[in-house]
C-alpha positions, 0 to 999 in steps of 0.5 A, a space after each residue: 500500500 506504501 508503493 501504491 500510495 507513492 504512485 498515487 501522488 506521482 500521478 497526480 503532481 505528474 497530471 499537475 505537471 502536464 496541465 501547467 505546462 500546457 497552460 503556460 505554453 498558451 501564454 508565450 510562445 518562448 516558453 518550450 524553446 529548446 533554449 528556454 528549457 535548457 537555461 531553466 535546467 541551468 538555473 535550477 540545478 543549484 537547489 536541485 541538487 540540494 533537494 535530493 538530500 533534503 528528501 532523506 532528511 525530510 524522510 527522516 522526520 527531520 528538516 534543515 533550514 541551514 543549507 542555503 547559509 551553508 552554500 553561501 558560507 561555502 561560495 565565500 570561502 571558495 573566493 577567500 581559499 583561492 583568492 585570499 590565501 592562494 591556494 589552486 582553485 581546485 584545491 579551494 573547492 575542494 575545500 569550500 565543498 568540505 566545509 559544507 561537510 563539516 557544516 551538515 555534520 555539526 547539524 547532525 551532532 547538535 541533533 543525535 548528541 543533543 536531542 536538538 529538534 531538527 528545526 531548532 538545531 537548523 534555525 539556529 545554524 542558519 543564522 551562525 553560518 550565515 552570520 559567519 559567511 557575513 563576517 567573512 566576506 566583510 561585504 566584498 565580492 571575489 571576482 576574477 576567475 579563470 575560464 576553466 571555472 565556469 565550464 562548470 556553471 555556464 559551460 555544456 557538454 552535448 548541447 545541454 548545461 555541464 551542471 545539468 548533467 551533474 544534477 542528472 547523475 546525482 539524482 540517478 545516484 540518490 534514487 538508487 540509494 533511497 530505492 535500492 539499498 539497505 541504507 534507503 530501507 533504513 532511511 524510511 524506518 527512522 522516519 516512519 518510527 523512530 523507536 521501532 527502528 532502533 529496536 530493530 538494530 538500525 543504527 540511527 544516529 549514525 543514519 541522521 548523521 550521514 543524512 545531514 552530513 550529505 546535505 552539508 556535503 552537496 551544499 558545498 558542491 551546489 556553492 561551487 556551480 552557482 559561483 562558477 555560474 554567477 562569476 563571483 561570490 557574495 555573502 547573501 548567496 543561497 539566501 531563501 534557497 532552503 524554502 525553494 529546496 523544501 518546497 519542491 521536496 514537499 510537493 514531491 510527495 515526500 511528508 513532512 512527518 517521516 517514513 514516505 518519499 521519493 527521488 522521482 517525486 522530488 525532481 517533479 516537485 522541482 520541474 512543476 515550481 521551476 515551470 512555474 517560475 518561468 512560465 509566469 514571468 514570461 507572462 509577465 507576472 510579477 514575484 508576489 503572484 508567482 509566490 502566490 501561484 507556487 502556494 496555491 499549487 503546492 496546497 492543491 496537490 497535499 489536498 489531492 494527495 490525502 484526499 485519494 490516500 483517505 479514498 484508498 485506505 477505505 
């Protein structure tokens, strides 16, 4: 039934997906070329790649509002590695990306040490690392990048945007963890009960830890695309990046009180808001109504999905 129930909402946000397509077509005709779509693969993948580790995280009961400060104290500390200190550009982000690490770690320890809610632990490192990243930067940007660099965010391979090959390939890797390892398996148990699945041998510290330690890890990862995107680094970076993320894992399907989730679901939440964004200002909507427009979406499919789950389970 858990199966039939995931399929159940993938239907419906995949029929959601199909009618606003349709509809937003009618309204420009730039909204289906080839060079639309690609630059809006292009503009999405950054929380994207941060949604595939916030599904585990959000399966697990949890939820992490620190990763858009963990990817602007990351994208700062790319430009200060490499520009400041001197170090090889590729050592610099290999480092910005485990900084990102060692942020989702400590989230996981204030949460599995502690007994932190995930909430509060995430509101609370939001703030620190972001306040961190400020301190910083000291409100100066670091430009000046080689062209190597920006292969990875404004470059393609194929005709199709580097990083969206990227996004592809990390999300071909999280479906295949959640849905095929005992490592997924144990993901849904913490989510689904917590104390049952500690009764049953699963190890669920450690299984948060890594959660969160990915979701720092890939972070990072998304800092460096976005800064070879936008050629320079500024602290607001990823500012509001953790409500696009959990909004598109939500309306994915993924539940916000644990145990249910999938990949799939969540790069369909992402397509749905992502379309949304750009088919309503190519109509020329303006910001608020498309904020309006994502909210009104996003309830419609929680309501559609409960009402066919309460018809199921009669």
């Amino acid at each position: 039934m858990t199966l039939r129930s995931f399929l159940r909402h993938e239907a419906v946000l995949g029929l959601m997906l199909v009618i606003v397509l349709f509809l937003l077509a009618q309204q420009s005709d730039k909204f289906f070329t080839t060079a639309n779509i690609l630059n809006q693969g292009r503009l999405m993948t950054e929380v994207g790649l941060i949604a595939l580790p916030m599904t585990f995280v959000i399966i697990t009961g949890g939820i992490d509002l620190s990763v858009g400060s963990i990817l602007g104290l990351c994208a700062i500390l790319l430009g200060v590695f490499w520009h400041n200190l001197g170090l090889p550009l590729p050592v610099a982000m290999v480092l910005a990306i485990v900084v990102g690490g060692i942020a989702g770690l400590v989230n996981g320890l204030i949460i599995t040490r502690f007994k932190v809610p995930p909430l509060i632990a995430t509101l609370a490192t939001l703030a620190l690392y972001r306040g961190l990243a400020e301190g910083i930067s000291q409100a100066r940007s670091v430009r000046g990048y080689p062209d190597w660099f920006f292969v990875l965010g404004q470059g393609e391979v194929l005709g199709v945007p580097t990083q969206l090959w990227i996004l592809v390939i990390f999300a071909i890797i999280a479906a295949a963890i959640l849905g095929l390892t005992t490592f997924g398996r144990a993901t849904y148990a913490v989510g689904a009960n917590e104390t049952a699945a500690r009764f049953s041998g699963i190890n669920v510290d450690r299984t948060k830890l890594l959660i969160y330690t990915g979701a720092g890890l890939i972070s990072g990862l998304a800092a460096v695309i976005f800064v070879s995107r936008v050629s320079t680094t500024r602290s607001d970076m990823g500012t509001g990046v953790e409500l696009d993320v959990i909004t598109a894992v939500v309306l994915g399907g993924t539940s916000i009180f644990g145990g249910r989730g999938t990949i799939i679901g969540t790069a369909v939440g992402l397509i749905l808001v992502q379309a949304l964004k750009n088919g309503l200002a190519l109509s020329g909507v303006k910001g608020d109504g498309t904020i309006v427009v994502i909210g009104l979406v996003l309830i419609l499919a929680i309501l559609a999905t409960n009402l066919f789950s309460r018809n199921g389970d009669g």
